[in-house]
TORDREN-752542 format. One record per residue: residue in one letter; x, z, y of N, C-alpha, C, O, CB in turn. Coordinates in steps of 0.1 Angstrom, whole numbers, plus 5000, padded with zeros to 4 digits. Glycine has a CB too. Example, Ala and Ser with C-alpha at 12.3 -4.5 7.8 and 13.67 -1.06 7.14 Angstrom:
2
a513250784943512350784955513250784967514250854967511350904955;s512850714978513750714989512950795000513450805011514150574994;
end
This chain:
347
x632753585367632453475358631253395364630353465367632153515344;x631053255366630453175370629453155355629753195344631353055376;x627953065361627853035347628152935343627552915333626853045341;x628752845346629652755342630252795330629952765318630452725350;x631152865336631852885325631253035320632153105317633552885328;x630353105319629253175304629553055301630753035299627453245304;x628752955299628052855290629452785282629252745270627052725300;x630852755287631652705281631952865271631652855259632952635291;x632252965276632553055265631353035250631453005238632553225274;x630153085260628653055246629452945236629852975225626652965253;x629552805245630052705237630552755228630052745217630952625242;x632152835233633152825224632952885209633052825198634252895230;x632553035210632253165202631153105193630853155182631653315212;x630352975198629452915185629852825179629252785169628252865186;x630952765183631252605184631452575166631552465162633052565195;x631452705157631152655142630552725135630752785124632252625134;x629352725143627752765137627152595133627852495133626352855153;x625752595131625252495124624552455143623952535150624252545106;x624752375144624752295154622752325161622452315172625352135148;x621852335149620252335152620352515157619752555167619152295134;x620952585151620852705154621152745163620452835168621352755148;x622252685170622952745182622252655196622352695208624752725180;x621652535190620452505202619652605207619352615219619452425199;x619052685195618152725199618452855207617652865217617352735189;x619252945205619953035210620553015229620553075239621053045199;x621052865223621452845242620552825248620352895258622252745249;x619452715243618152735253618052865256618252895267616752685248;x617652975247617253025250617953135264617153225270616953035240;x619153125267619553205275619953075288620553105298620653295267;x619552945283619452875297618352915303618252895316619452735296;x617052975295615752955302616253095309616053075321614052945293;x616653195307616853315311617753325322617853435328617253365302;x618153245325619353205338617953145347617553185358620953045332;x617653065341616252995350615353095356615153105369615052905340;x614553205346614253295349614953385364614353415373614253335338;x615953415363616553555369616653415383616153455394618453675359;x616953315382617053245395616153205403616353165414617553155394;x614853205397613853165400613653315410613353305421612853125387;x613953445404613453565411614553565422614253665429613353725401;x615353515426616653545434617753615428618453685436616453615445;x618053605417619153675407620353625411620353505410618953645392;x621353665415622953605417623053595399622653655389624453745427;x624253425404624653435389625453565378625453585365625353325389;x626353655389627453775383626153875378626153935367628753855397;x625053895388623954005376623353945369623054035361622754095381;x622853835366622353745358623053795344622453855335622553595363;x624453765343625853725334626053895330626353945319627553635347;x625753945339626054115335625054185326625254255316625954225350;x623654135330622454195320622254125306621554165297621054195327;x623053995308623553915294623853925287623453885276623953845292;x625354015288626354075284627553935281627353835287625854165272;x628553955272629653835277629153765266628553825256631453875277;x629353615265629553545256629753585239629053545230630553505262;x631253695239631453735225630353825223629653785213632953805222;x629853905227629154035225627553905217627053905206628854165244;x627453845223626253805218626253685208625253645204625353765229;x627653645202627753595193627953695183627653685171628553525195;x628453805187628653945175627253965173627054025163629454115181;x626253945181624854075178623953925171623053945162623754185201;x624353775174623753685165624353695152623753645143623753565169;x625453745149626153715138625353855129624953835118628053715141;x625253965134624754095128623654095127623154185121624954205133;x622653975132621353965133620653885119619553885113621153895146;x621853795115622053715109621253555108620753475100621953785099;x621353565122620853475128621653305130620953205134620753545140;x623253305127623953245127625453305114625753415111623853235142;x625953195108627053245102627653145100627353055093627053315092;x628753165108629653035114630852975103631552885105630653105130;x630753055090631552975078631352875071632052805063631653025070;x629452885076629052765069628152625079627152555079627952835057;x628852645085628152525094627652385086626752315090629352465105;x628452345074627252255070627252315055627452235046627652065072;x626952435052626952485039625652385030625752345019626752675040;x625052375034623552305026624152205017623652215005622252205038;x625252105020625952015012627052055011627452085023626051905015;x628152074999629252115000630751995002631952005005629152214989;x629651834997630351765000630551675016631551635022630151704990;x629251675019628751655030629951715044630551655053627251735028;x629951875039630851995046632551915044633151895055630552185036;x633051875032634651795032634251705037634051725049635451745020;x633851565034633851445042633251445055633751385065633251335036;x632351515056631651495071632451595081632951575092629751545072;x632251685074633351815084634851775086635451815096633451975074;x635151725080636851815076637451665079638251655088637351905055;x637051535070637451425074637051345088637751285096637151375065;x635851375087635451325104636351335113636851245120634251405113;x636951515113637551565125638751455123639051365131637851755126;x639451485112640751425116640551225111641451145109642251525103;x639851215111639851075101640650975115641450895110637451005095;x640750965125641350905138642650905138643450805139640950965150;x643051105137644151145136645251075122646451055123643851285136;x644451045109645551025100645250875097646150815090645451135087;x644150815101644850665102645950595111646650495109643850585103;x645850705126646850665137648450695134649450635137646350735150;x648250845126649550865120650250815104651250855099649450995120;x649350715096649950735083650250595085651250545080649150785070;x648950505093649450365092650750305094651350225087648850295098;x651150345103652750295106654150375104655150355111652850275120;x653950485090654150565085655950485084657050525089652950595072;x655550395078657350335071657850275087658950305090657250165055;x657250225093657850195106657750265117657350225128657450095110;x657950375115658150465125659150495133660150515126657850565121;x659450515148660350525157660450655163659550725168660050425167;x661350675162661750825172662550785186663750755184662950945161;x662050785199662650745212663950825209665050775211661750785225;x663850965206665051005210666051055201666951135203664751095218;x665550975187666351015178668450995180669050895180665750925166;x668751095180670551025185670651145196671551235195670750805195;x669551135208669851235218669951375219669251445212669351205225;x670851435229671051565232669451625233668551575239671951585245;x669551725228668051835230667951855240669051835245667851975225;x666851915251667151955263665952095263664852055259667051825275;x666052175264665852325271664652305279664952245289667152375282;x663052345280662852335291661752485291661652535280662452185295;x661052535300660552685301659552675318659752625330662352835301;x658252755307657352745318656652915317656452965306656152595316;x656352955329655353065327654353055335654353025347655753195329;x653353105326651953135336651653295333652253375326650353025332;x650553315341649953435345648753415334648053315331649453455363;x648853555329647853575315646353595318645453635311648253725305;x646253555329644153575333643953455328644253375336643253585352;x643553385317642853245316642653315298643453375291644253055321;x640953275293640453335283640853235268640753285257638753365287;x641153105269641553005258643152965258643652935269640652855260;x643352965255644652825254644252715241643752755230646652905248;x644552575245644252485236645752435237646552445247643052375240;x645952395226647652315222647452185212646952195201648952455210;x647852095218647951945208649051905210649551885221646851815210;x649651875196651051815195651151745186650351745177652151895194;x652351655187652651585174653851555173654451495182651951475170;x654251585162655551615155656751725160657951715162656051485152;x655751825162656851935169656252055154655152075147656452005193;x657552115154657152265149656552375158657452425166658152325143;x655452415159654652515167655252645164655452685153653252515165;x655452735177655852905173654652955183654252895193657852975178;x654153065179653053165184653453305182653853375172651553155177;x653353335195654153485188654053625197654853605207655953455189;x653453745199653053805210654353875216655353875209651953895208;x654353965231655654005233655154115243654054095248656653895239;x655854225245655354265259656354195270657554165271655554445261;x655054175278655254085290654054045295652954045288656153965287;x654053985310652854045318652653895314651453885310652754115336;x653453735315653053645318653153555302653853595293653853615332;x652253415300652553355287653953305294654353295306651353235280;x654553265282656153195285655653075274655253115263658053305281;x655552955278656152825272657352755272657652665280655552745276;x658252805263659552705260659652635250659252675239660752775259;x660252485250660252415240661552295245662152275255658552365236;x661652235231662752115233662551975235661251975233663652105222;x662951845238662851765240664151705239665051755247662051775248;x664551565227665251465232664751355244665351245245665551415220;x663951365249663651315261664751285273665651375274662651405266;x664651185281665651225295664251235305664451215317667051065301;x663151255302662051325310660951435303660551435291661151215316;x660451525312659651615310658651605303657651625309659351655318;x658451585291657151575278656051635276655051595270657451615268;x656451755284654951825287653851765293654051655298655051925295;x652651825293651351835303650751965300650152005290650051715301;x651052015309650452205310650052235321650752235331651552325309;x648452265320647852305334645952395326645252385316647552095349;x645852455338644952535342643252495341642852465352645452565355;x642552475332641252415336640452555336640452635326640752275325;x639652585349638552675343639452825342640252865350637752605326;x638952885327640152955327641052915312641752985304639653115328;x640752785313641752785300642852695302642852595309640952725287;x643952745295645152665298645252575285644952625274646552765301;x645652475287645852335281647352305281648252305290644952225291;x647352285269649252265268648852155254648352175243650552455263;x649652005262649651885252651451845252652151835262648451735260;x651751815240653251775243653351575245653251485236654251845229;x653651585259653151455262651551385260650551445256654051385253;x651751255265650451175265649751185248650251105239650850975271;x648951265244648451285230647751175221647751195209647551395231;x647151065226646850965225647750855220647650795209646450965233;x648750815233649850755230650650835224651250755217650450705241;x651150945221652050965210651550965193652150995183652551085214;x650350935195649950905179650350765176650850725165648150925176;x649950685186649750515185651450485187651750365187648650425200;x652450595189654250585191654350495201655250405202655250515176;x653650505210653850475223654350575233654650535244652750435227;x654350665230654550835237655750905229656150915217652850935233;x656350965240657251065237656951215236656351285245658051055246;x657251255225657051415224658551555223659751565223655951415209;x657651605221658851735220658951755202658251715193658051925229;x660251825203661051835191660352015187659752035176662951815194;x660452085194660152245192659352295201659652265213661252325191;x658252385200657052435208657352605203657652645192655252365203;x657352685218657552785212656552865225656652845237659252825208;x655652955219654753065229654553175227654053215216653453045232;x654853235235654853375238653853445247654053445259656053405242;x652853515240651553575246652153725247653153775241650153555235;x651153775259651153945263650253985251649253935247650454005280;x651154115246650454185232648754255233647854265225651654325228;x648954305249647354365252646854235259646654255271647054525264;x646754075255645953955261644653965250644554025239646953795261;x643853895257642553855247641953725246640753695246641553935250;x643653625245643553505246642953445232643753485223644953465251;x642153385227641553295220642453155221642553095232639953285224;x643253115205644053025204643052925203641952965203645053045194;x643352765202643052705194644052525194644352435201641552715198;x644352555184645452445179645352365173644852405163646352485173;x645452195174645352065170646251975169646451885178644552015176;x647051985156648251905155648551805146647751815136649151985153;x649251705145649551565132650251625124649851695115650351425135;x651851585130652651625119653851755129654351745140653351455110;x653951865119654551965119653852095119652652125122655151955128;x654852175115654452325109653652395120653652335131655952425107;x652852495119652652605129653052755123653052765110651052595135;x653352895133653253005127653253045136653853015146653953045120;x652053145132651253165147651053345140650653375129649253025151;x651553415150651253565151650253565163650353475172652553675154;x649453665163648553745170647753845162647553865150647753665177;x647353905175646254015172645554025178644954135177646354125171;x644953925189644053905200642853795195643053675192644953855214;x641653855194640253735194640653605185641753595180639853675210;x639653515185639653445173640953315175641353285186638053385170;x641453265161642553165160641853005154641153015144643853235149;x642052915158641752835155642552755149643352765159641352815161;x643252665140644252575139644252455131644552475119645152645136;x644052335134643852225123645152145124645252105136642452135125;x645952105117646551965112646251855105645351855097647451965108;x646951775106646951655097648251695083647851695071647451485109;x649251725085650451705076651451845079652251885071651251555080;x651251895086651952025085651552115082650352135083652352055094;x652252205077651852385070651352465081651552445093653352495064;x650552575076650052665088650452805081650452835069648152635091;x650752875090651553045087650553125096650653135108653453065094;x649853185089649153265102649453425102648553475096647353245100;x650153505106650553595104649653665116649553635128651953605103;x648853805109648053905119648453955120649153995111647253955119;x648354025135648854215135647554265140646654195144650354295146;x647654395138646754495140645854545133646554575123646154465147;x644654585131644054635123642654605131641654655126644554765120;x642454515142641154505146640454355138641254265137641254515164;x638954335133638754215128638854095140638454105151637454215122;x639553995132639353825139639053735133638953755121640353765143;x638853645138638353535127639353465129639853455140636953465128;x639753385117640553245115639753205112638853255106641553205108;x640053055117639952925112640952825113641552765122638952895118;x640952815097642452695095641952625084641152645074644252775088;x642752475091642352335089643452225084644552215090641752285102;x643252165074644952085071644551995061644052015051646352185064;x644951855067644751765053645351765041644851745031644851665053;x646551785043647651735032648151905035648051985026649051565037;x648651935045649852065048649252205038648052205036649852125067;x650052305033649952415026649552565038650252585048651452425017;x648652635034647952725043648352875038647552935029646252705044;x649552945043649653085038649253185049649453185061651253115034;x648553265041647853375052648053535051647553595041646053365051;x648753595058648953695057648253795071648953855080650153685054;x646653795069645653885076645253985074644253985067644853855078;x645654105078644554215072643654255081643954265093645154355068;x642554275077641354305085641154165092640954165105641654445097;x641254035084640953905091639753855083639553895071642253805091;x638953755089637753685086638253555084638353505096636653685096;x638653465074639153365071638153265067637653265056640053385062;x638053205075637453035075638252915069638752835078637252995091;x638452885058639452765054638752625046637852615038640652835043;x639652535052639052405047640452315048641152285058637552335058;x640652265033641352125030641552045025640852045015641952105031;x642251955024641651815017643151855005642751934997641551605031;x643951825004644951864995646151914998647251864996645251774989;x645951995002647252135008646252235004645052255006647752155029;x647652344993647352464989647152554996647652565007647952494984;x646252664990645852795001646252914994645752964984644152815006;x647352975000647653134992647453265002648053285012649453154986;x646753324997646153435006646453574997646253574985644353415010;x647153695007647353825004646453875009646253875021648353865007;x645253964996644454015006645154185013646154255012642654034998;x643954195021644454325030643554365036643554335047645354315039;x642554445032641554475039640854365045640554385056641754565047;x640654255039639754115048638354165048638054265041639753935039;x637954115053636054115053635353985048634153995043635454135067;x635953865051635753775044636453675040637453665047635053735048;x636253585027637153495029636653345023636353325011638553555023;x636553255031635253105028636353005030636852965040633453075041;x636452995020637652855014637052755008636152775000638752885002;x637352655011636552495010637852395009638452365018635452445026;x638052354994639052224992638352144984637352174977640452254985;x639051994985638851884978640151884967639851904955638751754989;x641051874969642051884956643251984956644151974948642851744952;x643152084967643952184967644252274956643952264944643552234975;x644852374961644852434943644252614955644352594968647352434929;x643952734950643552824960644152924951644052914939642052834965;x645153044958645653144951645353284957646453334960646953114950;x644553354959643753484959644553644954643953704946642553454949;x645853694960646153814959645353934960645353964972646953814965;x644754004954644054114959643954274949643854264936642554044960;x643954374955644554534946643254544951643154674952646154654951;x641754484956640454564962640154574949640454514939639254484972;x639254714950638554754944636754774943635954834936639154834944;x636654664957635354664961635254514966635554504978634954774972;x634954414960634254284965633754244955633554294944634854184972;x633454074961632353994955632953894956633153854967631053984961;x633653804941634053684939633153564939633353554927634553694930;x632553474942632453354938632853224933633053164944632253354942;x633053164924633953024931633152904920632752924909636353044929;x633252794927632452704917633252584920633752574931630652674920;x633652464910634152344910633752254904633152274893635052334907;x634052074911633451984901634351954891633651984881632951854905;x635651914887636151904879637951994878638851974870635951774879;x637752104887639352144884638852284876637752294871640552174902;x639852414875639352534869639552634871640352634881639552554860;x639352734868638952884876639953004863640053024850636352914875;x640453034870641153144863641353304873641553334885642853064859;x641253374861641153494867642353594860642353624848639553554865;x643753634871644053694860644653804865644953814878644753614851;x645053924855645954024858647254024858648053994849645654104854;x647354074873648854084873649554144864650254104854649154124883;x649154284870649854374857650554354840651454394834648854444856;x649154234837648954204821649854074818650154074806647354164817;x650253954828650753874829650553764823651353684818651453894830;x649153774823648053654814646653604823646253684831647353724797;x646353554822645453474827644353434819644553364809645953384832;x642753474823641353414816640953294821640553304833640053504818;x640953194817640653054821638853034816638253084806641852934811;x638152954827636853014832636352884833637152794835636753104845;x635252864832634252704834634552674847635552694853632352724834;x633452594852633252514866632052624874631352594884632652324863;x632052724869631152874880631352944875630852954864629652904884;x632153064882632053184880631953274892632653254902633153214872;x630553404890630753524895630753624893629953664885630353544900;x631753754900631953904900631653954908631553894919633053954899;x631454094906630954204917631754304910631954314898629254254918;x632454384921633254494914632654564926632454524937635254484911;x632454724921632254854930631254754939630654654936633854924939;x631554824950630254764964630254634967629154594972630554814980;x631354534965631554414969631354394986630454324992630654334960;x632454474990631954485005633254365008633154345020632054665014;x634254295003634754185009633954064999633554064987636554195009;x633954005008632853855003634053755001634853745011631353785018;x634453674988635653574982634653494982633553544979636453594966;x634553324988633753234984634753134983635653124992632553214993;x634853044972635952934972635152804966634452804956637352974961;x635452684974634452584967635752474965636852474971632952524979;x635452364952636652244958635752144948634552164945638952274953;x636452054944635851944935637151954927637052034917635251774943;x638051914929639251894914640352014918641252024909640351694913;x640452074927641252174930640952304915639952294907640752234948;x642152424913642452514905642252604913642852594923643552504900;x641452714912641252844923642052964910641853004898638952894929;x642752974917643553154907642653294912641953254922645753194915;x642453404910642453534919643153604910642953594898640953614923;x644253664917645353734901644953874915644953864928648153634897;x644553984907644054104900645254204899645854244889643354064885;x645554244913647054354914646754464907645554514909647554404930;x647654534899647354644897646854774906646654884900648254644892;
end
């Protein structure tokens, strides 16, 4: 590893901490690079007595030095419009304005088949599409396989190698927001089951369902649903993002980061460790048989109900309510302004 790329990984593993915090932390290990170079340090022992990238986002995170759920927690409205709308605010005026006049190049034409593999050494994959349905999915096999469709009579892709991260856009991403661009109809990837590839996915309109069990997932849309299905039993973090689209999560032993503007969120818990949900008019639905966490949830004008399954009734609750049951070792935080947060209470 170069430090080049240390510093893009540091990037990555902070990239949703609170932005003052994680200055201070990279200086600090830029001066330390300065240091060891100043003595004649190669950059690979430099990078070795550092340790990697993740390891020292884990030992800031346990330090509690950084906690990347709340990057702009201080305001919670601040966190929807500045956070959540900023990101996409480009994305859903380029897609909604010409909403009724919209053109499909290849609407009428034959599908066409197309399949790519690479070699699994590269530590990211990034994916931006629009209007394809996304598949994520692990396999044994040494290499990733990208296959997907296209009414195209040319190749829609752009898939290549930066650094170590592979970049997969369907078509010119830019021009296919502005329907100047042609895209693909279906995206489908297939990762090696022992990879320790770090997703991160940025789409308009269409679904994603994304399996893994490898390091952290990232995934935001404008208008499509997100499926995030975990395996394994080791912790990861999500992070899922959607304006309008509905977010079902089925993670155990997952760290869930969620934020959206009006698309529902239904979560099965399963041994989570955390779970920090942030809507504007969503509604949030909370499965859980724990016998050990810590609820929160507060709203400006929607309502809070807590109920048992078993009993098949429901306690309807102000605009703040909190519980502690047993240790409260999984942490529930749910914020919205007119959204309905449920937690229905499995037997």
């Amino acid at each position: 590893m170069t430090k080049e790329q240390f510093f893009e990984l540091l990037d990555y593993y902070f990239r949703n901490v609170n932005s003052y915090d994680y200055k201070e932390i990279r200086e600090e290990y830029e001066d330390r690079f300065k240091e060891g170079e100043a003595q004649g340090i190669g950059e690979e022992e430099i990078i070795e007595k550092l340790g990697s990238p993740k390891k020292i986002f884990e030992q800031a995170k346990e330090e509690g030095r950084v906690y990347p759920g709340r990057k702009d927690a201080q305001n919670f409205i601040d966190q929807m419009t500045d956070g959540m709308n900023e990101f996409f605010s480009t994305l859903r005026q380029s897609f909604f304005k010409g909403d009724k006049e919209r053109k499909h190049n290849g609407e009428g034409k034959e599908l066409k088949d197309y399949e790519i593999e690479f070699d699994a050494d590269v530590m990211r994959m990034d994916i931006r599409y629009v209007d394809a349905n996304v598949f994520i999915s692990e396999e044994d096999r040494d290499k990733i396989k990208i296959s997907y469709r296209s009414s195209s009579d040319r190749d829609t892709m752009n898939v290549g190698v930066e650094g170590r991260i592979l970049k997969v856009e369907t078509s010119d991403f830019a021009k296919t927001l502005r329907r100047e661009g042609e895209s693909v109809d279906e995206l489908k990837i297939s990762i090696p089951k022992d990879s320790s590839l770090g997703l991160n996915i940025l789409g308009v309109s269409g679904n994603v369902h994304c399996e893994s069990s490898r390091e952290e997932v990232s995934i935001s849309t404008v208008s499509g649903d997100i499926h995030w299905d975990k395996k394994g039993e080791q912790i990861l973090e999500g992070r899922l993002k959607t304006v309008s689209g509905k977010i079902n999560v089925h993670a155990p032993h997952g760290e869930l980061y969620i934020k959206t503007v009006s698309g529902n969120v239904e979560i099965l818990e399963e041994n989570q460790k955390i779970m920090d949900i942030a809507t504007t008019s969503g509604s949030t639905t909370i499965r859980t048989d724990s016998k050990n966490y810590h609820f929160k949830a507060n709203t400006i004008s929607g309502n809070i109900f807590v109920m048992e399954d078993f009993k098949n009734k429901s306690k309807k609750i102000g605009r703040n309510y909190e519980e502690i049951l047993g240790t409260g070792d999984l942490k529930i935080q749910i914020r919205s302004i007119s959204g309905d947060q449920l937690l229905l209470r499995k037997e």
